[in-house]
N, C-alpha and C positions, 0 to 999 in steps of 0.2 A: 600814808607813807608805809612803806613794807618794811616789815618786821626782821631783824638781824637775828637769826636762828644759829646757835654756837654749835658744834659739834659734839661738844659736852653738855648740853643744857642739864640733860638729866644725870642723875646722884648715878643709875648704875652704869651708862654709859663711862661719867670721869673715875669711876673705881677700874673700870674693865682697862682703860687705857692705863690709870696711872699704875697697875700691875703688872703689864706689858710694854708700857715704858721705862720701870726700874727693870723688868727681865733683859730690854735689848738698850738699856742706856749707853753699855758703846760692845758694841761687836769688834771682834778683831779683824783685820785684814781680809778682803774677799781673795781668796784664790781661787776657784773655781766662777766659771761664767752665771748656773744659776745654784741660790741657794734656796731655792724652793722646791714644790715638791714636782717641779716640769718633767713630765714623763715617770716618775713613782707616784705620783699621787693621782694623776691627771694625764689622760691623754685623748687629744683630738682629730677624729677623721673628717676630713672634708666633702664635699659631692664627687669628688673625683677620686676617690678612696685613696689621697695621700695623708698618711698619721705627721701626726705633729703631738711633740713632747708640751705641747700646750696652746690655748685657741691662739694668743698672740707669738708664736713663732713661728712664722712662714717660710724661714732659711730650712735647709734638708729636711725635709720632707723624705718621710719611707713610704714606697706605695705597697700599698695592701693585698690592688689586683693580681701581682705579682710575685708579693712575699708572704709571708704569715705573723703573728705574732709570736714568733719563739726565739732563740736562739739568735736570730739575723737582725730580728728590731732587738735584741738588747744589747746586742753590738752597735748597733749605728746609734743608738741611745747613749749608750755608755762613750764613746767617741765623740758626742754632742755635749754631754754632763760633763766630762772630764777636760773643758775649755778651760783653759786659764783666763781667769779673769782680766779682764780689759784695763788697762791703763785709763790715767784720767782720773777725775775729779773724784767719782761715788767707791771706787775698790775700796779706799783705804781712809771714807768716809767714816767714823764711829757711828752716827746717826744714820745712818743707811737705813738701820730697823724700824725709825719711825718716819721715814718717808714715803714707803709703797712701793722704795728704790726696784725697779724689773728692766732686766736687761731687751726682752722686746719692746718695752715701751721706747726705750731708746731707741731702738733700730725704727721705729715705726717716726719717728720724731724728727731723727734726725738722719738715719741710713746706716745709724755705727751703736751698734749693742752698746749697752753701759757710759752711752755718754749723757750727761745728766742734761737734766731738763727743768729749769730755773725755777720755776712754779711750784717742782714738788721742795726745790730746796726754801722756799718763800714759807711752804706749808709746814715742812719740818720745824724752820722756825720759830714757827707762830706756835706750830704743837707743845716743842721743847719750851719756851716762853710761857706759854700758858701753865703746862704740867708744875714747870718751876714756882713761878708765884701762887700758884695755888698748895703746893708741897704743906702737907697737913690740917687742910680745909676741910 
């Protein structure tokens, strides 16, 4: 019979979360589209030398053959960043921090940035559920 392996099995793993879960136990309202670090932290050029503010966003695309990295991609960056967050379900979720909540995951999902995707709300759950009853274990 296969073995149910917890995502917390191990002591430093449920320390690492349950520090990271009292950090983002509830976030305030999304206003912007990403709150990551898509396109400052992270950015992806594809075979066809079009940049993406990260591997999962394939909407605008800056192409590289083209442009350069100065000036004109931190416009079209900042134009991309400064999306108002989507209506629906995850914006003005509090638990959003412990879901993995990502607006292309959405778009890949379902065709519409930031519309949620039930699974990760099932994981939340279970996360927020677990964190809770175990609270000073």
């Amino acid at each position: 019979m296969p073995r149910c392996v917890l995502q917390f099995e191990e002591a430093a793993d449920r320390n690492a979360f349950s520090a990271y879960y009292h950090r983002l136990k509830i976030l305030p309202s999304q206003q912007t589209l990403f709150e990551c670090g898509a396109g400052t932290k992270t950015l992806h050029v594809d075979i066809q030398g079009q940049a993406h503010p990260c591997m999962l966003w394939r909407a605008d695309p800056y192409n590289l053959l083209t442009g350069s990295l100065d000036e004109n991609w931190h416009k079209h960056l900042a134009a991309i960043l400064g999306r108002p967050a989507p209506g629906g379900d995850c914006a003005p979720c509090p638990d959003r921090g412990l879901c993995n909540y990502c607006p292309p995951l959405g778009m890949l999902e379902s065709g519409v940035p930031g519309r949620k995707a039930t699974y990760y709300c099932d994981l939340t759950r279970a996360r927020k559920k677990y964190m809770e009853l175990n609270e000073g274990h």
